[in-house]
C-alpha beads as a LAMMPS data file, in Angstrom:
LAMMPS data file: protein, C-alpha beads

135 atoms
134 bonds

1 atom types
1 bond types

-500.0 500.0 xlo xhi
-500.0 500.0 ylo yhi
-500.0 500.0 zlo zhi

Masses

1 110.0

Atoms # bond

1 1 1 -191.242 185.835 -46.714
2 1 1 -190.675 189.694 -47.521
3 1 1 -191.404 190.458 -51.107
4 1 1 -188.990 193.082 -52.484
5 1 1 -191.127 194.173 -55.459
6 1 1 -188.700 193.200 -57.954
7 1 1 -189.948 191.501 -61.417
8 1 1 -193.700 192.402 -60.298
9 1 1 -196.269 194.463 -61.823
10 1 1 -196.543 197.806 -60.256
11 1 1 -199.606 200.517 -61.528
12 1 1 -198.704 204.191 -62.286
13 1 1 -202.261 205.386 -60.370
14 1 1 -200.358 208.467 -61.585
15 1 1 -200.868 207.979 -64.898
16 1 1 -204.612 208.493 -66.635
17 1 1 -204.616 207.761 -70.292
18 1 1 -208.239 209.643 -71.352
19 1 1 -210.095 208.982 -74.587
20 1 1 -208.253 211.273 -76.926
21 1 1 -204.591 210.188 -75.464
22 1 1 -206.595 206.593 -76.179
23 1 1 -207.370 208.082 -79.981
24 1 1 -203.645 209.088 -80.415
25 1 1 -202.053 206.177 -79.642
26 1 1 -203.911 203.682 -81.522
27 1 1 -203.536 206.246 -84.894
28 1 1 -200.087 206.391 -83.960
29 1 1 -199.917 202.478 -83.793
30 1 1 -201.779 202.451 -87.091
31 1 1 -199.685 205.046 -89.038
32 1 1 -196.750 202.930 -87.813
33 1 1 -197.999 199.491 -89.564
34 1 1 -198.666 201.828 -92.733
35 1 1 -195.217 202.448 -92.332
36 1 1 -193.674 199.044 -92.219
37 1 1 -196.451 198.097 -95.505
38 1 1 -194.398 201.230 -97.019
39 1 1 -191.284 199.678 -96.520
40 1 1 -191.991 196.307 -97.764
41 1 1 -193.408 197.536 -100.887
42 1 1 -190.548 200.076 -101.139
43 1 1 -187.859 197.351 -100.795
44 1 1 -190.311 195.418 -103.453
45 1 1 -189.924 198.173 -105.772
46 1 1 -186.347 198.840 -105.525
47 1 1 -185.525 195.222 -105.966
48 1 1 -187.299 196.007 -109.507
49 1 1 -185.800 198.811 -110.587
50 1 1 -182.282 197.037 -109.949
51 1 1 -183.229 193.777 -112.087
52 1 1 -184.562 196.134 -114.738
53 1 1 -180.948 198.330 -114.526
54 1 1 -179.338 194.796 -114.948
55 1 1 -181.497 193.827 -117.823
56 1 1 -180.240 196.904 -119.283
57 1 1 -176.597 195.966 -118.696
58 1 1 -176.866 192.231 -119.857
59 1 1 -178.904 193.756 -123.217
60 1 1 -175.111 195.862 -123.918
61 1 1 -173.831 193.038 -124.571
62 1 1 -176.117 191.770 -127.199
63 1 1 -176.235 191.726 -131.016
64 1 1 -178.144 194.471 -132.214
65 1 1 -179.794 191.868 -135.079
66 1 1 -180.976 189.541 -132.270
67 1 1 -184.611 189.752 -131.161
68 1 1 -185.145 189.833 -127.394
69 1 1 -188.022 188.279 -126.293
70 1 1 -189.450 191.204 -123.846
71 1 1 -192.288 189.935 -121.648
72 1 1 -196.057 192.168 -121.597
73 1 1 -198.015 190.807 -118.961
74 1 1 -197.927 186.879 -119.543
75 1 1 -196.987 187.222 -122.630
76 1 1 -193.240 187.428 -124.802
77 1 1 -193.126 189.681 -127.744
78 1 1 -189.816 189.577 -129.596
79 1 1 -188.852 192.598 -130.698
80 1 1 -185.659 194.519 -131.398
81 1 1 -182.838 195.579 -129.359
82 1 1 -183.646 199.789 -129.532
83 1 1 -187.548 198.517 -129.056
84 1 1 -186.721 196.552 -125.878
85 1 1 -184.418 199.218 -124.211
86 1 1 -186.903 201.879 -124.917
87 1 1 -189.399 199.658 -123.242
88 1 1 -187.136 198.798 -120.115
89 1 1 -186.676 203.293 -119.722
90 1 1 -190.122 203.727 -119.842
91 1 1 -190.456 200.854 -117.013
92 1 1 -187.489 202.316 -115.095
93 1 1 -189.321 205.621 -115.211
94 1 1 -192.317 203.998 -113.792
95 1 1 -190.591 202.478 -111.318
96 1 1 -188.904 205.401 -110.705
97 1 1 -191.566 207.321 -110.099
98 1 1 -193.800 204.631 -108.076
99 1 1 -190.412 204.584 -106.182
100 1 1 -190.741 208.080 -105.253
101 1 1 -194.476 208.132 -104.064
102 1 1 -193.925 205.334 -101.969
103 1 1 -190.775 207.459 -100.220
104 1 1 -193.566 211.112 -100.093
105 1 1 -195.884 209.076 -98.595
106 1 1 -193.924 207.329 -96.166
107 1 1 -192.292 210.975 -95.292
108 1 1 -195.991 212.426 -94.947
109 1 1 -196.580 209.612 -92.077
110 1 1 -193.448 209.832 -90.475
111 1 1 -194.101 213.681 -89.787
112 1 1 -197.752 212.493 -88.609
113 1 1 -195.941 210.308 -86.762
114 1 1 -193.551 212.376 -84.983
115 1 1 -196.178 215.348 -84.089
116 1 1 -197.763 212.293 -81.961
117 1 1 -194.670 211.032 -80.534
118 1 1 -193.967 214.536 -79.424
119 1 1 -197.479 215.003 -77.870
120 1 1 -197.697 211.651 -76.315
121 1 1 -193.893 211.712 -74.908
122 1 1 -194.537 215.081 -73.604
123 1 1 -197.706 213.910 -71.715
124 1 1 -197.056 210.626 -70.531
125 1 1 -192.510 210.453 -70.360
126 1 1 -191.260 207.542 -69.523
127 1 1 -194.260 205.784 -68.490
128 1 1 -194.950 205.319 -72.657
129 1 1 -192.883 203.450 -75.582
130 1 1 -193.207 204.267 -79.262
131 1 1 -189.946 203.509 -80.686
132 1 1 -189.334 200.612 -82.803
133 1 1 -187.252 197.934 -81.835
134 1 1 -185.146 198.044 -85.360
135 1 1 -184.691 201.547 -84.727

Bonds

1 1 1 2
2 1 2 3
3 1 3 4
4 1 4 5
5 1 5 6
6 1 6 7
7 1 7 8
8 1 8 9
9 1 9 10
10 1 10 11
11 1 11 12
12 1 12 13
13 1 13 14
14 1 14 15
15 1 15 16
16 1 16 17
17 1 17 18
18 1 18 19
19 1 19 20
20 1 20 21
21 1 21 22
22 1 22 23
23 1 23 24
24 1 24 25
25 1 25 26
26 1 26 27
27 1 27 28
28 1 28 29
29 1 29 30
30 1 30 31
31 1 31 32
32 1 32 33
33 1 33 34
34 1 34 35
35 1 35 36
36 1 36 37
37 1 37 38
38 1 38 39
39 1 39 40
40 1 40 41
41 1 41 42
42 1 42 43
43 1 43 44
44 1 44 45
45 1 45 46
46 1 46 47
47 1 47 48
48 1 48 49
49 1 49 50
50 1 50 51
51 1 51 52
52 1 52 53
53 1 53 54
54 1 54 55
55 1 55 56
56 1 56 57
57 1 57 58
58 1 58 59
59 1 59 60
60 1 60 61
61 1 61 62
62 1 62 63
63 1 63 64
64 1 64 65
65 1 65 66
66 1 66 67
67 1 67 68
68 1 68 69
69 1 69 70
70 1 70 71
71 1 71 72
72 1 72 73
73 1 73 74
74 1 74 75
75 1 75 76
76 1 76 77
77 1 77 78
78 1 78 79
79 1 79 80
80 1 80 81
81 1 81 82
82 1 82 83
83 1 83 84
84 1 84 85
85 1 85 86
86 1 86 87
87 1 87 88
88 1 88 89
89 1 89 90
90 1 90 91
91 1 91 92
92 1 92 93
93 1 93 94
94 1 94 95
95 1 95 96
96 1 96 97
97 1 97 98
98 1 98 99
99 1 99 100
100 1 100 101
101 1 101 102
102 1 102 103
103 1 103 104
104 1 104 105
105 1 105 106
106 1 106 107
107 1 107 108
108 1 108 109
109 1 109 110
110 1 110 111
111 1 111 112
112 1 112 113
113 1 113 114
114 1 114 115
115 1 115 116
116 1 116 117
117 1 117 118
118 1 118 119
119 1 119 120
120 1 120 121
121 1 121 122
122 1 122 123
123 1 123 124
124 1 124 125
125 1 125 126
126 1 126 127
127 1 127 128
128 1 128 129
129 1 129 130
130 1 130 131
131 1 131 132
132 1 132 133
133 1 133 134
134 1 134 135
């Protein structure tokens, strides 16, 4: 029975990966799961800042004689209506800004990222995968 090759495994004894090529790919691999941490906490974050920009809305439609009960930690203090939305732009500034340094960062190790894809692509071609498969 002739074997065509197909669907078998089939070394590169081309292709010599050496320590440092070794060294860049597994930082690679590790700035990529920093990445995807970034990302979760990012969506994290943004999924705060929206429920505190609808807290804001809902509180436009309240009396401003009404307390609001305004939760600190696990806590509620009730406190007035210019008290509470002064507290919810302070914590949408915050956010805002946690929001930010979460996108600089993940920037910073994207750019690491892509000054090893570009070294290890231009090395090893084909014979190498770093993209994503959601990309």
């Amino acid at each position: 029975m002739a074997n065509s090759g197909k669907g078998t495994f089939q070394p590169d004894s081309d292709v010599h990966i050496s320590f440092e090529d070794q060294q860049k790919i597994n930082k690679f691999a590790r700035l990529n799961a920093k990445v995807d941490d970034l990302k979760e906490e990012l969506k994290v974050k943004q999924n705060d800042m929206k429920n505190l920009e609808e807290a804001v809305e809902e509180l436009s439609l309240t009396d401003e004689s009404e307390k609001i009960p305004y939760l600190i930690g696990e806590v509620f203090m009730c406190q007035g209506l210019e008290d509470t939305l002064k507290f919810l732009d302070e914590a949408k500034a915050r956010k805002t800004n946690e929001i930010n340094d979460l996108e600089g960062r993940c920037d910073e190790l994207k750019s690491q990222m892509s000054e090893l894809k570009a070294h290890l692509y231009g090395k090893f071609g084909s014979h190498i995968n770093l993209e994503n498969e959601d990309e």
